[in-house]
LUMPA-798793 format. One record per residue (C-alpha): residue number from 0; x, y, z; residue in one letter. Coordinates in nm, 2 decimals. Layout:
residues N
<node i="NUM" c1="X" c2="Y" c3="Z" aa="a"/>
...
//
This chain:
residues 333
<node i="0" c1="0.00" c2="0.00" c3="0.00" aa="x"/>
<node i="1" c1="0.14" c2="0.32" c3="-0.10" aa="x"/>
<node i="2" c1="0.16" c2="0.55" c3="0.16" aa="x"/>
<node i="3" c1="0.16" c2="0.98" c3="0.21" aa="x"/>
<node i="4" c1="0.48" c2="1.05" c3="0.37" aa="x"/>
<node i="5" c1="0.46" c2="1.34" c3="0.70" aa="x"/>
<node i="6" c1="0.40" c2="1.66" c3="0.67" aa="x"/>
<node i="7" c1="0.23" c2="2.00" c3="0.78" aa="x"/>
<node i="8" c1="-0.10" c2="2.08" c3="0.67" aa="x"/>
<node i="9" c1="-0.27" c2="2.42" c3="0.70" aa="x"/>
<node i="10" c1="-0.62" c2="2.58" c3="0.66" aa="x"/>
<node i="11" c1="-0.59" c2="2.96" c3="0.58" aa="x"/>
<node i="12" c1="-0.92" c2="3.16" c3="0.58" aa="x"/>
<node i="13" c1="-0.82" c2="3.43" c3="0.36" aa="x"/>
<node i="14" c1="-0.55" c2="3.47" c3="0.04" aa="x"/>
<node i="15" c1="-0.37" c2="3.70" c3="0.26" aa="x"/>
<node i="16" c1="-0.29" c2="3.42" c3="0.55" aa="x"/>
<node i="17" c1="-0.21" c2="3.12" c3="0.24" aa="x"/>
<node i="18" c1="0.03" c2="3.37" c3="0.07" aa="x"/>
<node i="19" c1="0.19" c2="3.39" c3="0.40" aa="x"/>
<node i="20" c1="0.20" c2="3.05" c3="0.48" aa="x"/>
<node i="21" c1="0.36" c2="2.96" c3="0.16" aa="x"/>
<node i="22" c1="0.61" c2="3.26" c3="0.20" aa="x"/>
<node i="23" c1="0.73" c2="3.11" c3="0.55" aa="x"/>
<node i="24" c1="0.70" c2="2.76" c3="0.48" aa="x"/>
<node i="25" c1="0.93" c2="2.87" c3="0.14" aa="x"/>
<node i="26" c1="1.00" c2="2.58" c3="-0.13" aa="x"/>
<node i="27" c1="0.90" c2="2.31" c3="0.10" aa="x"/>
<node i="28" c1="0.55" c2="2.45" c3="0.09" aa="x"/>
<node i="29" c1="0.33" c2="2.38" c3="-0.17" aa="x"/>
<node i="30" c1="-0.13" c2="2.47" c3="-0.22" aa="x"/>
<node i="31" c1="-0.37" c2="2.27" c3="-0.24" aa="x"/>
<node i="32" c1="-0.74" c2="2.24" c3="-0.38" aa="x"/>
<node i="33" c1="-0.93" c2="1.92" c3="-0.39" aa="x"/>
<node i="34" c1="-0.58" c2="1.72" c3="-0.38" aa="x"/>
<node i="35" c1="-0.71" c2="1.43" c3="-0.64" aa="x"/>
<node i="36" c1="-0.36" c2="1.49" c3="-0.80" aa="x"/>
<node i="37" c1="-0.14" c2="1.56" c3="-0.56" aa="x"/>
<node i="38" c1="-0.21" c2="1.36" c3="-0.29" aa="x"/>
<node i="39" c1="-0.15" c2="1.06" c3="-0.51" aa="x"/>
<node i="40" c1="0.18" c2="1.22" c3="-0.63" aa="x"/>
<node i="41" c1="0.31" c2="1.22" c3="-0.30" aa="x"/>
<node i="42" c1="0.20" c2="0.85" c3="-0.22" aa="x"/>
<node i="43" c1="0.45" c2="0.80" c3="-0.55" aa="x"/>
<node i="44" c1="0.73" c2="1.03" c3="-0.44" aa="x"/>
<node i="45" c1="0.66" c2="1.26" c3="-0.72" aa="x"/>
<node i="46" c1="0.60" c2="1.60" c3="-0.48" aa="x"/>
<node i="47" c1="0.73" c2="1.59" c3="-0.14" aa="x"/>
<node i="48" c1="0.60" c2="1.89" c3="0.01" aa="x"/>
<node i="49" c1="0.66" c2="1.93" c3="0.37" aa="x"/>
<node i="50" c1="0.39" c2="2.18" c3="0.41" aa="x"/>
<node i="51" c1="0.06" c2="2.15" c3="0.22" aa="x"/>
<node i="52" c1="-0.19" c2="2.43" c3="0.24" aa="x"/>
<node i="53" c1="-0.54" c2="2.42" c3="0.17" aa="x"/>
<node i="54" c1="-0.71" c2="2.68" c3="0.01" aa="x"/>
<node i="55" c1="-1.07" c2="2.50" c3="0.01" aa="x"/>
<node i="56" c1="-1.16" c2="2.72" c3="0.36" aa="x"/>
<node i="57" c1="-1.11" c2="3.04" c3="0.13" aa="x"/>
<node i="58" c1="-1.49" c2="3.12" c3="0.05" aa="x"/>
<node i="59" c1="-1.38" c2="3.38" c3="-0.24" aa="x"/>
<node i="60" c1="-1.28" c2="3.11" c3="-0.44" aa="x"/>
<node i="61" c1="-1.57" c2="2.91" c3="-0.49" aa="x"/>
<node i="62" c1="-1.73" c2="3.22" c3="-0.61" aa="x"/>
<node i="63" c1="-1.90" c2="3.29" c3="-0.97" aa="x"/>
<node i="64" c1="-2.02" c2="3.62" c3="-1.07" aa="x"/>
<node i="65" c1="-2.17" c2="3.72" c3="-1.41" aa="x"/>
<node i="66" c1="-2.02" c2="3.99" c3="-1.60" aa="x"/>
<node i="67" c1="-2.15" c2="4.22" c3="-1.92" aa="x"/>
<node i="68" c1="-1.84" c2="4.06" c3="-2.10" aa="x"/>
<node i="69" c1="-1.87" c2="3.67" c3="-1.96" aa="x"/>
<node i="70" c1="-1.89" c2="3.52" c3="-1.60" aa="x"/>
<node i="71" c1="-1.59" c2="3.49" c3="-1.32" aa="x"/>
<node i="72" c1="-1.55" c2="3.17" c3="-1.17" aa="x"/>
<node i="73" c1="-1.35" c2="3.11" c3="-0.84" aa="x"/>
<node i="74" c1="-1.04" c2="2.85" c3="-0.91" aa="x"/>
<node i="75" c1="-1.21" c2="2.60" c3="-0.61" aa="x"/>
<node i="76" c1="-1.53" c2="2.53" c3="-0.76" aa="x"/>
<node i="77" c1="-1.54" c2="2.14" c3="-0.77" aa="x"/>
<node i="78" c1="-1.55" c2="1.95" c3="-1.10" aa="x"/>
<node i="79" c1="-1.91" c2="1.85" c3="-1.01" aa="x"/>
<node i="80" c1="-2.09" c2="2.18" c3="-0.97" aa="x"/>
<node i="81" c1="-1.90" c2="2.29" c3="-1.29" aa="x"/>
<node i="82" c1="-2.09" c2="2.01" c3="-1.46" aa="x"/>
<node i="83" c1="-2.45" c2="2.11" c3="-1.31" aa="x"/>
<node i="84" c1="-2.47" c2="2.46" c3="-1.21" aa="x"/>
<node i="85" c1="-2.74" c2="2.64" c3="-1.45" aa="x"/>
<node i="86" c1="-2.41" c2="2.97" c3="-1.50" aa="x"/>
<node i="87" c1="-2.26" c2="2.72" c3="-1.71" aa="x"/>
<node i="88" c1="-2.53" c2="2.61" c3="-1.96" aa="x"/>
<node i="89" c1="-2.41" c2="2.86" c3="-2.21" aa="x"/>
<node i="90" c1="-2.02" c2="2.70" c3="-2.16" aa="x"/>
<node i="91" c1="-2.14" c2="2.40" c3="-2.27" aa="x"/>
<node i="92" c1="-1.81" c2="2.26" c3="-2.36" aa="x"/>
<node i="93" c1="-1.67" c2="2.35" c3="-2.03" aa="x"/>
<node i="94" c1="-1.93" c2="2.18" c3="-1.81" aa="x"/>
<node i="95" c1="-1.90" c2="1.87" c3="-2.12" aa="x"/>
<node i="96" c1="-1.53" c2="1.86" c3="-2.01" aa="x"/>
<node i="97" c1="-1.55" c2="1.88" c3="-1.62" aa="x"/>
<node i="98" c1="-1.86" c2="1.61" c3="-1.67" aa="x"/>
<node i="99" c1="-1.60" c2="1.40" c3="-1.83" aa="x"/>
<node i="100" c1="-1.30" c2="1.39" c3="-1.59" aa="x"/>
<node i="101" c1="-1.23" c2="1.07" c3="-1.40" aa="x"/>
<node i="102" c1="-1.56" c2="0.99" c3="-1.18" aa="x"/>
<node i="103" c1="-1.80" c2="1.12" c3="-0.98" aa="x"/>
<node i="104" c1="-1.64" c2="1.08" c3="-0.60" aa="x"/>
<node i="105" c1="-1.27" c2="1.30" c3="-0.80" aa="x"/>
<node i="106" c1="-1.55" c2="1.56" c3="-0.94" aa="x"/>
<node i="107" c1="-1.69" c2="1.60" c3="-0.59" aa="x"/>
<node i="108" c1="-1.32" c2="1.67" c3="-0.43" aa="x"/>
<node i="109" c1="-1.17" c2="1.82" c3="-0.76" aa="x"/>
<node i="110" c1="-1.18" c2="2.12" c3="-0.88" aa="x"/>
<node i="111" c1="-1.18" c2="2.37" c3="-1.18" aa="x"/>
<node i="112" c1="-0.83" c2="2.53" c3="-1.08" aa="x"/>
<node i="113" c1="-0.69" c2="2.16" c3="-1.00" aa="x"/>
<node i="114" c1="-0.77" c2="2.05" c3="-1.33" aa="x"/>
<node i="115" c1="-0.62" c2="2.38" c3="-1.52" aa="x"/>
<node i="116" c1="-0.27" c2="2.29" c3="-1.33" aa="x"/>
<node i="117" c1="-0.23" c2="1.93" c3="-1.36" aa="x"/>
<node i="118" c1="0.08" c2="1.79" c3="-1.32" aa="x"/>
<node i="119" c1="0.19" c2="1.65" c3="-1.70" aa="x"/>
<node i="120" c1="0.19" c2="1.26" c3="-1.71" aa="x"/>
<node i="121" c1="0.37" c2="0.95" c3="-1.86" aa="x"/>
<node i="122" c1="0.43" c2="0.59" c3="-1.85" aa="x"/>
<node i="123" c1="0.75" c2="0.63" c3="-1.74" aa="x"/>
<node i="124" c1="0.67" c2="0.91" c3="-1.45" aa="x"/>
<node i="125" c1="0.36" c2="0.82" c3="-1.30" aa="x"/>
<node i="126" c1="0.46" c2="0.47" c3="-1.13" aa="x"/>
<node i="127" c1="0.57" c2="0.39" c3="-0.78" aa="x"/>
<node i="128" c1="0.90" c2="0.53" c3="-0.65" aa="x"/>
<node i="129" c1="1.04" c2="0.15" c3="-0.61" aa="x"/>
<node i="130" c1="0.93" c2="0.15" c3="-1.00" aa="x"/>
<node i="131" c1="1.09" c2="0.41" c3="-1.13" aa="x"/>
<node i="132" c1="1.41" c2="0.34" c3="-0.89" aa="x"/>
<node i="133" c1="1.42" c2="0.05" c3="-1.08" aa="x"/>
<node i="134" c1="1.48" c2="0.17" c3="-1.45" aa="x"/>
<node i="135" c1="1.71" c2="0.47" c3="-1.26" aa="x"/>
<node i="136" c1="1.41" c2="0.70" c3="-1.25" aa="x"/>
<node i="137" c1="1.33" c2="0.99" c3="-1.51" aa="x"/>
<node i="138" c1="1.40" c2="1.32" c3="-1.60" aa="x"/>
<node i="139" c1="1.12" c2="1.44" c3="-1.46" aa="x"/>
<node i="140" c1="1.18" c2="1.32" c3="-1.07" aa="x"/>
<node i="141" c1="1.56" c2="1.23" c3="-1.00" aa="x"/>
<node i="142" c1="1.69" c2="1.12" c3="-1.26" aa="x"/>
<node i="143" c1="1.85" c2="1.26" c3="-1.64" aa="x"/>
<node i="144" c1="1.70" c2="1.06" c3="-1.89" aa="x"/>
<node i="145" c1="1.37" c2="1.11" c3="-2.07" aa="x"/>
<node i="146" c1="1.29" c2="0.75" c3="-2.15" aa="x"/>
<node i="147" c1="1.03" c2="0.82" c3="-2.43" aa="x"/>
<node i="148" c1="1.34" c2="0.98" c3="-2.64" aa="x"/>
<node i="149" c1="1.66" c2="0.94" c3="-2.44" aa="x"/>
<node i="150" c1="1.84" c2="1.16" c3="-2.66" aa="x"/>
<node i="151" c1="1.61" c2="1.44" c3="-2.65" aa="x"/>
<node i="152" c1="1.74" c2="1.74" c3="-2.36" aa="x"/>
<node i="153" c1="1.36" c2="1.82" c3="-2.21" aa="x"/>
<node i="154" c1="1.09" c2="1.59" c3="-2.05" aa="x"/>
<node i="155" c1="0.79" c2="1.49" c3="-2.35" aa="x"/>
<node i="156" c1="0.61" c2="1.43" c3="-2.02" aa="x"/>
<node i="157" c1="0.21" c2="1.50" c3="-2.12" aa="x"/>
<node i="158" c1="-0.12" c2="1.73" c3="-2.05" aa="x"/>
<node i="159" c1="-0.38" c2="1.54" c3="-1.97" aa="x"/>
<node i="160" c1="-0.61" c2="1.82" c3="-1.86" aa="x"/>
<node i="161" c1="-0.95" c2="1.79" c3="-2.00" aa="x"/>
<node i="162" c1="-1.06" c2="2.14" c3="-1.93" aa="x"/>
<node i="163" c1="-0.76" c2="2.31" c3="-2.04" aa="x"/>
<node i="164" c1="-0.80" c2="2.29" c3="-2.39" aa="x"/>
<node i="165" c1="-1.15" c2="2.41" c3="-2.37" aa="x"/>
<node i="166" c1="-1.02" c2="2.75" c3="-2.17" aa="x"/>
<node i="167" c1="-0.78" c2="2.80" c3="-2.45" aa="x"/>
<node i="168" c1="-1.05" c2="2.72" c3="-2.76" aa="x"/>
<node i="169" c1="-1.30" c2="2.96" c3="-2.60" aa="x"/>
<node i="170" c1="-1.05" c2="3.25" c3="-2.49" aa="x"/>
<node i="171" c1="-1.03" c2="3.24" c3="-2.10" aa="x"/>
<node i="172" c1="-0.83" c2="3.46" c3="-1.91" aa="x"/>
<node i="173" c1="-0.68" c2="3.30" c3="-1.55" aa="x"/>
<node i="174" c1="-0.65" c2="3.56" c3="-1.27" aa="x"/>
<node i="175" c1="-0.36" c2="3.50" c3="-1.04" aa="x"/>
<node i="176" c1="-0.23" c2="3.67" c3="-0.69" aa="x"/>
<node i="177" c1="0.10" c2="3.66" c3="-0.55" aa="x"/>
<node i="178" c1="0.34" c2="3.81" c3="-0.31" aa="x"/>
<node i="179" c1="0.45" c2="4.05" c3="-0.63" aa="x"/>
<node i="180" c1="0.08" c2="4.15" c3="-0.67" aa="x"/>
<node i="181" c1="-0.22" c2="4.06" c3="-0.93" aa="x"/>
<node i="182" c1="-0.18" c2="3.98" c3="-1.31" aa="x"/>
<node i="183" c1="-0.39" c2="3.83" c3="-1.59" aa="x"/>
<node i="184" c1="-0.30" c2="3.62" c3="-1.80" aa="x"/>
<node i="185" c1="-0.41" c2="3.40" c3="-2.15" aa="x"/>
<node i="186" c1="-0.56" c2="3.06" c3="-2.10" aa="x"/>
<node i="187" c1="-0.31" c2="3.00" c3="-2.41" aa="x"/>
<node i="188" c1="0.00" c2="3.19" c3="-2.25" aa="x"/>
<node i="189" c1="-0.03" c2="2.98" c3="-1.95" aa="x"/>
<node i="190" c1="0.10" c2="2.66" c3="-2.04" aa="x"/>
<node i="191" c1="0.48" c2="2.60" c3="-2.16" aa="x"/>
<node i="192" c1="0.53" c2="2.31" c3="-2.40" aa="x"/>
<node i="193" c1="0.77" c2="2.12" c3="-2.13" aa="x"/>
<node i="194" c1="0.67" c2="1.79" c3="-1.92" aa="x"/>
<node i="195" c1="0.86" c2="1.97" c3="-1.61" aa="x"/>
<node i="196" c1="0.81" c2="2.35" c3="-1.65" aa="x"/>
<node i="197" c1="0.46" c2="2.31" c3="-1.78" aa="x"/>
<node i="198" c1="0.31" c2="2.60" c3="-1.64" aa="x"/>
<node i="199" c1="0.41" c2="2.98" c3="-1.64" aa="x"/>
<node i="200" c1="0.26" c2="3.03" c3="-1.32" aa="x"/>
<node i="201" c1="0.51" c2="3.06" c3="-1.00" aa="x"/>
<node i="202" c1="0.50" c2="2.82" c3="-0.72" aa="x"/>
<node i="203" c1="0.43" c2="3.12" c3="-0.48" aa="x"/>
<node i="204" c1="0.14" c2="3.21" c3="-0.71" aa="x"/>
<node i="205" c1="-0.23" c2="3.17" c3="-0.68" aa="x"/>
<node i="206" c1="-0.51" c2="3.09" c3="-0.95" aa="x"/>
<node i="207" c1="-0.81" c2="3.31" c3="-0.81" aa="x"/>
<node i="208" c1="-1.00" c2="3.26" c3="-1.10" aa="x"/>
<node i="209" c1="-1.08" c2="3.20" c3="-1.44" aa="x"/>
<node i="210" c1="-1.28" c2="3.45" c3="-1.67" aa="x"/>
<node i="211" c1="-1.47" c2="3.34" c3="-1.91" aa="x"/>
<node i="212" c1="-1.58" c2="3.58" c3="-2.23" aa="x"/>
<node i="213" c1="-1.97" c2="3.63" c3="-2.28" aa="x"/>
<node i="214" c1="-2.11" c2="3.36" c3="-2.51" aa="x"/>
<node i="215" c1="-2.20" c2="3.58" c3="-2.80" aa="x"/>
<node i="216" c1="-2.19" c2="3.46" c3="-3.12" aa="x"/>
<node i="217" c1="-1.98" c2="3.17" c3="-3.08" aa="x"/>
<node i="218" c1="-2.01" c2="2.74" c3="-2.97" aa="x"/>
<node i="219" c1="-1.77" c2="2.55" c3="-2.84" aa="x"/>
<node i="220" c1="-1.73" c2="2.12" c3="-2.78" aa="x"/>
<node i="221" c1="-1.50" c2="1.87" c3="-2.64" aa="x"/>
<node i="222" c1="-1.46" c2="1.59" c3="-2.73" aa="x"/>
<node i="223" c1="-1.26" c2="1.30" c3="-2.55" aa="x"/>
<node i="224" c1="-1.06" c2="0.98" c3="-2.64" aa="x"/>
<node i="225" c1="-1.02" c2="0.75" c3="-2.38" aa="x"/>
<node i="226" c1="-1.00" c2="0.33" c3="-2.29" aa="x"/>
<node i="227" c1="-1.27" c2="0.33" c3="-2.11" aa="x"/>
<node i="228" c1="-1.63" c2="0.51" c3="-2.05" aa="x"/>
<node i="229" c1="-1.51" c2="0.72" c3="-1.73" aa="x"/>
<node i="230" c1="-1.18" c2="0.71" c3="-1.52" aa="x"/>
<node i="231" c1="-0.91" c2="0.72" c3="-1.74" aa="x"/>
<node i="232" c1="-0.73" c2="1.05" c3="-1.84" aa="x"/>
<node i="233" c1="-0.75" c2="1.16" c3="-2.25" aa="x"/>
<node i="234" c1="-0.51" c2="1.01" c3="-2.48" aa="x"/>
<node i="235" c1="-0.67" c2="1.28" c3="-2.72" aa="x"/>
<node i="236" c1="-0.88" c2="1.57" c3="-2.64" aa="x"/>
<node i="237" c1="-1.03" c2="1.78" c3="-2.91" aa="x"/>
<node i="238" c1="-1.17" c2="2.15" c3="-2.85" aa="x"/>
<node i="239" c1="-1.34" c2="2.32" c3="-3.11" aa="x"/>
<node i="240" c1="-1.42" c2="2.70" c3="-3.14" aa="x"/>
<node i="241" c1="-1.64" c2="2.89" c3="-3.39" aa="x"/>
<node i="242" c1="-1.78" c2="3.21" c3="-3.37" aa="x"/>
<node i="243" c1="-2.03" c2="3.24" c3="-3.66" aa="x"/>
<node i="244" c1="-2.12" c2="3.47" c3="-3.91" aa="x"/>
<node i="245" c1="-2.41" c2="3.46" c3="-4.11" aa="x"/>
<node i="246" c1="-2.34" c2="3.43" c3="-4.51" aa="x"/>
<node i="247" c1="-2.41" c2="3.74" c3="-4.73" aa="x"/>
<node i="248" c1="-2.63" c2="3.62" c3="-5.02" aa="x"/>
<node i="249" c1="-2.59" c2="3.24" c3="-4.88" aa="x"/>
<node i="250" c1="-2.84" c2="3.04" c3="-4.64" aa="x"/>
<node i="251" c1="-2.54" c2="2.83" c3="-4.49" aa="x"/>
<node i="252" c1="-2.38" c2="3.03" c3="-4.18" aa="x"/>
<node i="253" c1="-2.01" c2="3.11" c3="-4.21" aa="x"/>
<node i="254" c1="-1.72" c2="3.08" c3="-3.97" aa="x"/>
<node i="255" c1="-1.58" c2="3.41" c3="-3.86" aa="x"/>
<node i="256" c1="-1.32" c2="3.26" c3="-3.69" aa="x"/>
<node i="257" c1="-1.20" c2="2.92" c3="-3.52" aa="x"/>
<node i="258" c1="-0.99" c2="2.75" c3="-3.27" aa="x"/>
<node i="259" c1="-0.90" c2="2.36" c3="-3.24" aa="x"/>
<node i="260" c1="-0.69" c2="2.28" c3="-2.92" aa="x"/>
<node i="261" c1="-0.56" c2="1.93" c3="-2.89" aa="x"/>
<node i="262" c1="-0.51" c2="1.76" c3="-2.57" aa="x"/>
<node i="263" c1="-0.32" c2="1.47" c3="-2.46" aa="x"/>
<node i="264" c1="-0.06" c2="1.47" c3="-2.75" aa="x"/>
<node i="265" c1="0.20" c2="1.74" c3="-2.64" aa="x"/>
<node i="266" c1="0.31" c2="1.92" c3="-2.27" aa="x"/>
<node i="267" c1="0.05" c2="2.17" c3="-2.35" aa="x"/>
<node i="268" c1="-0.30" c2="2.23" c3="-2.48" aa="x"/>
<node i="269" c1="-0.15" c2="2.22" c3="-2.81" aa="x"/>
<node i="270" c1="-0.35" c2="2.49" c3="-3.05" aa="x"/>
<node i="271" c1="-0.38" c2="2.41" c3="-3.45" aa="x"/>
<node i="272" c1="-0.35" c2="2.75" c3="-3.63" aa="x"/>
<node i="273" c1="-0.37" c2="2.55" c3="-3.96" aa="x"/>
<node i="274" c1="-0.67" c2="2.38" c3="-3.86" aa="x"/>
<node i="275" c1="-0.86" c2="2.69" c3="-3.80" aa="x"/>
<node i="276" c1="-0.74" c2="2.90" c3="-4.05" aa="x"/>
<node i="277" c1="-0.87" c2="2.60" c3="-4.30" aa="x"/>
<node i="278" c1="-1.24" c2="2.70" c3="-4.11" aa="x"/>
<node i="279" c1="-1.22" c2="3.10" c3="-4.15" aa="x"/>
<node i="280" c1="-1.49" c2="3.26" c3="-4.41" aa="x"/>
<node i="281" c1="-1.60" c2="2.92" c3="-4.52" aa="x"/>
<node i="282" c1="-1.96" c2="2.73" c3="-4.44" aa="x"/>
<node i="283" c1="-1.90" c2="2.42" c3="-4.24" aa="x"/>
<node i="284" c1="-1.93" c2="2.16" c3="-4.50" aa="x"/>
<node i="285" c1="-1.76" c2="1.79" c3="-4.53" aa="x"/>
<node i="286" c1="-1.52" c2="1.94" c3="-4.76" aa="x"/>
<node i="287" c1="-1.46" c2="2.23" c3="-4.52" aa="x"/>
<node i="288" c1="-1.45" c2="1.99" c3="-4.23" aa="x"/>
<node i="289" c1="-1.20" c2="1.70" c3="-4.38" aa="x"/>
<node i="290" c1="-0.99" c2="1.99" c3="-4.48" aa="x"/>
<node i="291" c1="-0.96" c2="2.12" c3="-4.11" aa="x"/>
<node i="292" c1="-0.98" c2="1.74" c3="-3.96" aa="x"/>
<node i="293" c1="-0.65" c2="1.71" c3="-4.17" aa="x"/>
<node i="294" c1="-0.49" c2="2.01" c3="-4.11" aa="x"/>
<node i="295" c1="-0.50" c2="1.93" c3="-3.74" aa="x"/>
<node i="296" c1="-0.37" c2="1.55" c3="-3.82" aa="x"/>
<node i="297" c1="-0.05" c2="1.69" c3="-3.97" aa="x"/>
<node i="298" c1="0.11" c2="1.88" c3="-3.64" aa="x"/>
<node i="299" c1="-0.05" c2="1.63" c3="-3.36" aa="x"/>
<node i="300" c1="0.27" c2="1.41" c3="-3.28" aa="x"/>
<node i="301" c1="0.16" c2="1.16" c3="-2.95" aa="x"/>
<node i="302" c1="0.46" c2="1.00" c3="-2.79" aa="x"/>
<node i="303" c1="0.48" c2="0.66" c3="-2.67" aa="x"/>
<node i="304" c1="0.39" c2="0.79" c3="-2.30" aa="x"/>
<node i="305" c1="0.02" c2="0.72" c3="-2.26" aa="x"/>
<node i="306" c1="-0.26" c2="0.42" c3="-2.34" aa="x"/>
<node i="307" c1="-0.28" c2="0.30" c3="-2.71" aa="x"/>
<node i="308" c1="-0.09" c2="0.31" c3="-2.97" aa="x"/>
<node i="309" c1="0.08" c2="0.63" c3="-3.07" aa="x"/>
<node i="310" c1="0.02" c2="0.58" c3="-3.48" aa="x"/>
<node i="311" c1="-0.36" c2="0.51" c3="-3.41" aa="x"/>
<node i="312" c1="-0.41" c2="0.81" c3="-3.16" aa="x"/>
<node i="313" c1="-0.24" c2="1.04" c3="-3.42" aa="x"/>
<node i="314" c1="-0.53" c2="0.90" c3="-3.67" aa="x"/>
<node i="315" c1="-0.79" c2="0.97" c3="-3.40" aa="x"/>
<node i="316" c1="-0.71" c2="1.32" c3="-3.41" aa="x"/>
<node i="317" c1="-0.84" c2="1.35" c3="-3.78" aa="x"/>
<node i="318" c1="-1.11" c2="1.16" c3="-3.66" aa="x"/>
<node i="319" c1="-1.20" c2="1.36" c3="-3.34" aa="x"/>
<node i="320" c1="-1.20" c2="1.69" c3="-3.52" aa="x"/>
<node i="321" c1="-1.43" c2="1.57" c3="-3.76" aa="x"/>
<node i="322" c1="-1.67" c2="1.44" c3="-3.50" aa="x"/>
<node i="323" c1="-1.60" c2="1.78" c3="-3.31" aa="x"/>
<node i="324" c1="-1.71" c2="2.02" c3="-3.59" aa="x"/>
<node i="325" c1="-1.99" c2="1.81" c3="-3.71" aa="x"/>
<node i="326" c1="-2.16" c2="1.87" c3="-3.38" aa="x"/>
<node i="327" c1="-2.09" c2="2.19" c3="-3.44" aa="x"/>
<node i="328" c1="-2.25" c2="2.24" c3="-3.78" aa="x"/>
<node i="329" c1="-2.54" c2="1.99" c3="-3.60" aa="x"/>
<node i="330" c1="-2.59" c2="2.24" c3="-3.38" aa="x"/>
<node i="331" c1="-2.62" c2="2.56" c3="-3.59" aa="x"/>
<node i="332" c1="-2.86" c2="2.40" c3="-3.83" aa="x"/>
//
């Protein structure tokens, strides 16, 4: 039975109190929110904080607010109310993608800003520390080597968020507090393509919130490959943006402008520019769609580091796409 090693945890009331905590406890300290991936991560040696602090007793973060230009929602609303609450029926995708991560006793403990700042995975990474002792560890956690391509110089460790790729397809902003002050940043700017330094958040920082624009003129989905029906993490996720314009002189609506974010194939929500540049000014027809599908097949490259096959998840992609945008096209018709 793995085991959580000792250490310190603390309940602040307030983001004043948890930015002092962490500032005392220094680089042995480290936040927490629901803990469904972190807690595990220190059963496997993976983070060995010394101090943990909650921020679940901080009432501002579970907050949602409507705005004129979109809705705030607090970092520590859990996966589950995400899903349910009647302020995200017009994110459908979002509440689609928090519906659809792991099962319903995580989504009761995880939450929205957990799921934004998983920890990247792999094969190699995410085993027991005798495991990973065994092949001399990774270059992830103590060792040198990144054992999907030994000769490569960073970690191809992978995101496996599934709401991630939705916040950057739909154009969230993440508001973040630290000891240097506030800042707002990018769904898209906050994510590095690196298995270790995955996020350009700071370990002292905070995610308050995320902001998400009105929904005016624009749909989004997500769609998600997996082994089975609930549980399991994405070997593929597919996000697809379009904000709609209707056709001068044509009955069929065109597409003002697109996003399609893949997840599960890179470090980051990886976003296709050539996929929705294949979408812009043009109706959503098969030829349209195949032509988009294929432009995001091209750049998706899945490593050896997850479930299935890497050749038949890079097919899925063209696959996923198309099945992403045909809802789409379903559901403006």
């Amino acid at each position: 039975m793995l085991r959580l090693p000792s250490f310190r945890y603390l309940q602040p009331a307030s983001l004043t109190e948890a930015l002092r905590m962490k500032r005392d406890a220094g680089p042995d300290g480290m936040f927490v929110a629901g803990g469904t991936d972190l807690y595990p991560n220190m059963k496997r040696r993976h983070q060995e904080p010394r101090t943990v602090i909650s921020l679940m007793g901080i009432s501002d973060l579970r907050a949602t607010e409507g705005r004129k230009d979109g809705t705030t929602v607090g970092s520590c609303l859990t996966l589950r109310d995400l899903s349910v609450l009647p302020a995200f029926r017009p994110y459908a995708a979002v509440a689609t993608a928090a519906r659809l991560v792991s099962t319903p006793l995580l989504r009761n403990m995880g939450t929205l800003g957990g799921n934004l700042c998983l920890d990247t995975r792999c094969n190699y990474y995410n085993q027991s520390y005798e495991w990973r002792k065994s092949i001399d560890f990774c270059m992830k956690k103590d060792g040198k080597i990144c054992w999907v391509a030994p000769s490569s110089p960073r970690c191809w460790a992978v995101s496996s968020s599934d709401v991630a790729p939705v916040m950057v397809a739909i154009g969230a902003e993440y508001g973040l507090i630290g000891p240097h002050g506030e800042r707002v940043v990018p769904a898209a700017r906050f994510y590095n393509n690196d298995g270790i330094n995955y996020l350009t958040k700071q370990t002292d920082e905070i995610l308050v919130e995320v902001r998400l624009p009105a929904s005016n003129g624009w749909d989004a989905v997500y769609h998600k490959l997996r082994r089975r029906g609930s549980f399991d993490f994405p070997v593929l996720g597919v996000a697809a943006w379009i904000n709609w314009q209707s056709g001068a002189g044509s009955r069929e609506p065109l597409v003002n402008d697109a996003r399609i974010v893949l997840g599960g194939v890179a470090s980051y929500p990886q976003e296709i520019a050539e996929a929705a540049a294949a979408l812009r000014g043009k109706p959503l027809s098969d030829e349209t769609i195949a032509a988009a599908a294929e432009a995001a097949y091209r750049p998706s490259k899945p490593m050896d580091n997850t479930d299935f096959d890497l050749s038949w998840r890079k097919q899925m992609t063209r696959v996923y796409v198309k099945r992403a945008l045909e809802e789409l096209r379903a559901r403006h018709t």
